[in-house]
N, C-alpha and C positions, 0 to 999 in steps of 0.2 A: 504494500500500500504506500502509495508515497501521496505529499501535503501537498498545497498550493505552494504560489510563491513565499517563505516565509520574510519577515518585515525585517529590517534594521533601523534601531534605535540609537540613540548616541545621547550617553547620559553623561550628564555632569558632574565631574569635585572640583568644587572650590579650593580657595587660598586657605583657610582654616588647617592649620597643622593637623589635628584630630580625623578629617576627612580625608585630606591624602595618605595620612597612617595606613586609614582603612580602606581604602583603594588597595596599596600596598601590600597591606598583610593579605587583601584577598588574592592579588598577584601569587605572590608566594606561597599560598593555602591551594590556588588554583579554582576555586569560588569565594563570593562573600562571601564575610564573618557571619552578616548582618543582614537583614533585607536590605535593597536599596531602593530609593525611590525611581517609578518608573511609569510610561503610559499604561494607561487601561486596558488597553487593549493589545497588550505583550504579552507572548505564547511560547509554553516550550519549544526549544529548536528556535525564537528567533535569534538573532544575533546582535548584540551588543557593543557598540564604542566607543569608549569613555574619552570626552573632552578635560584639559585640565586646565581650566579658567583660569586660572592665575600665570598659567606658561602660555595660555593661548596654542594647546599643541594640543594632537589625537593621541594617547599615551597607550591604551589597551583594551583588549578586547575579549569578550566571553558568551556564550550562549545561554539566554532566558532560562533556566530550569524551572519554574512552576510558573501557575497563574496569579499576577498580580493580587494583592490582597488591600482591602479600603484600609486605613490606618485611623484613629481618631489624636495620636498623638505622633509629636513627631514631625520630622518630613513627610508629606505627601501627595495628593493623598490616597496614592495606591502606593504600593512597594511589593515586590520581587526577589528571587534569590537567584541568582544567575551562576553557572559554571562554569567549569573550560575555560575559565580567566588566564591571560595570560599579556604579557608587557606586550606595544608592537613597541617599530623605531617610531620616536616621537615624529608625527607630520604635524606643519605648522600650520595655522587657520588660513592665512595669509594665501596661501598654496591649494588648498582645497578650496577656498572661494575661486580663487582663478580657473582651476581644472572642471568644477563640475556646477560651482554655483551656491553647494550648499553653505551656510553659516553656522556652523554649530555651538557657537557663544552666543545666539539669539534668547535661547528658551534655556531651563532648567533640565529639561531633556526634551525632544521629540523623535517623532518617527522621520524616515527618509522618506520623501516620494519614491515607487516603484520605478518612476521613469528616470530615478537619479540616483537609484542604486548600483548600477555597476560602472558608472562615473566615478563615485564618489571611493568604489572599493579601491579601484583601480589607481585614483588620487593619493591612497594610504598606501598603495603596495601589498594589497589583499587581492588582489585579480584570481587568485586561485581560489578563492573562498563563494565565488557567484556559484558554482555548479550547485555544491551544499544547498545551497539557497533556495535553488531550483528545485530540486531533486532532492527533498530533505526525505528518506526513510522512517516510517512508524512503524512501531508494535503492532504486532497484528490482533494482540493483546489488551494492554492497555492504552493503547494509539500513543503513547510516547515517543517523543524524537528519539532514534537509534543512533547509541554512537559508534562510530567509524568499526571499533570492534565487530558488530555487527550482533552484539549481546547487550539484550536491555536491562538497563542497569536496575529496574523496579523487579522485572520478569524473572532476570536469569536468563 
């Protein structure tokens, strides 16, 4: 069974010491610690790319693991836990406005238009990452994104 297109997001951390920690530690952990905040409408298997406001650069990137949850405290006000975190090379905003148009220091996070999706990968140096995108495999199970393994991580 394979999904539609699935979306890409680009979520933000600020300058606040505390939040790049935690960008960080989830780098090195390989997902968030933490929920992060995110659109509503973000779904296992989409893909993730975190802006860092304060560099003004694309720093990493990870895939949606569950469905967004409303928050009443906190940032939100949905949040997410995301996986497959991992650092890219920083690309600078400056350079993605030019290539593809998007601005990802606009909003607190949003989604990419589909029609500026594989612009925009390609502006990071993700160009191998559209196929995934396309072609994401589910569980036949519990309709979970499949990873690369090819063994669901809820299933077995």
């Amino acid at each position: 069974m394979e999904s539609a297109l699935a979306k890409v997001h680009v979520l933000q951390v600020d300058r606040k010491p505390g939040n790049i920690a935690e960008l960080e530690d989830g780098v090195s952990a390989g997902r968030t610690i933490s929920d992060w905040q995110m659109p509503k409408n973000s779904r296992p298997g989409d893909l993730v790319i975190w802006y860092a406001a304060g560099r003004q650069e694309y720093v990493a990137l990870g895939w949606v693991d569950d469905i967004p949850v409303m928050v009443k405290e906190g940032p939100g006000p949905y949040r997410g836990k995301v996986g497959r975190m991992e650092s890219i090379k920083p690309v600078d905003r400056r350079k993605v406005i030019r290539d593809c148009g998007l601005d990802g220091g606009v909003e607190s996070y949003q989604t990419v238009d589909e029609g500026v999706v594989a612009d925009f990968l390609d502006s990071l140096g993700l160009s191998h990452l559209t196929p995934q995108l396309r072609l994401a495999k589910l569980c036949p199970t519990c309709h979970q994104v499949m990873p690369l393994t090819g063994i669901c991580d809820n299933c077995g």
